[in-house]
C-alpha positions in Angstrom: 115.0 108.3 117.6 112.6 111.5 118.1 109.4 110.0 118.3 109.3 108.2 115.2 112.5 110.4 113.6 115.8 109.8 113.4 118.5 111.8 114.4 121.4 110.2 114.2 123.1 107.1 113.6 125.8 104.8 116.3 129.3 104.5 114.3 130.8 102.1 117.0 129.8 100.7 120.4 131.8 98.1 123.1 131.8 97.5 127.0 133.6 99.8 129.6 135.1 98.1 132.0 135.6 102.0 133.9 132.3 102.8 134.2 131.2 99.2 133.7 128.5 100.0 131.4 127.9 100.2 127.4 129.4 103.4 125.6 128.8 104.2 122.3 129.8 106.7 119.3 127.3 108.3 117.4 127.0 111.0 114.3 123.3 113.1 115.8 122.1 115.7 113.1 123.3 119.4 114.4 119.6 120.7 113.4 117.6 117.9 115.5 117.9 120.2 118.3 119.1 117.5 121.2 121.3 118.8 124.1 124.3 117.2 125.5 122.4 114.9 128.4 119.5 114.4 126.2 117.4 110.9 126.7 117.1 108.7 123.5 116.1 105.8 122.5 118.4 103.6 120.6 117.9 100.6 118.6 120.3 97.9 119.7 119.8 94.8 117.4 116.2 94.9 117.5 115.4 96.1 121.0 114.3 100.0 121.9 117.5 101.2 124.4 116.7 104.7 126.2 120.6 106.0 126.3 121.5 109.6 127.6 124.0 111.9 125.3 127.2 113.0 126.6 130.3 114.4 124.7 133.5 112.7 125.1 135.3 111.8 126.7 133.5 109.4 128.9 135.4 109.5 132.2 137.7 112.3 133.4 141.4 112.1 133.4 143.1 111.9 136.5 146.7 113.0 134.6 147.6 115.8 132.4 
């Protein structure tokens, strides 16, 4: 959410045990204007998240 709008919406969402925190997948609106690293906040079931942006993939490879 910007403010009171909505940019996007999550697809999926589970636990990683790598970075041993919460990831999730989410469809944001090219036109809302939010960079990758971007702050929002996320409804998860009921309760206002703040969650930060980032492009996949999560965690850098270590093989080729």
């Amino acid at each position: 959410l910007d403010g009171d709008r909505q940019v996007g919406v999550t697809t999926s969402g589970t636990f990683s045990p790598t970075l041993k925190a919460g990831i999730a997948l989410a469809l944001v609106d090219a036109d809302a204007g939010i960079d990758d690293g971007a702050l929002v906040t996320v409804d998860v079931r009921g309760r206002a998240v703040e969650c930060q942006l980032v492009r996949p993939p999560f965690v850098t490879a270590k093989t080729r």
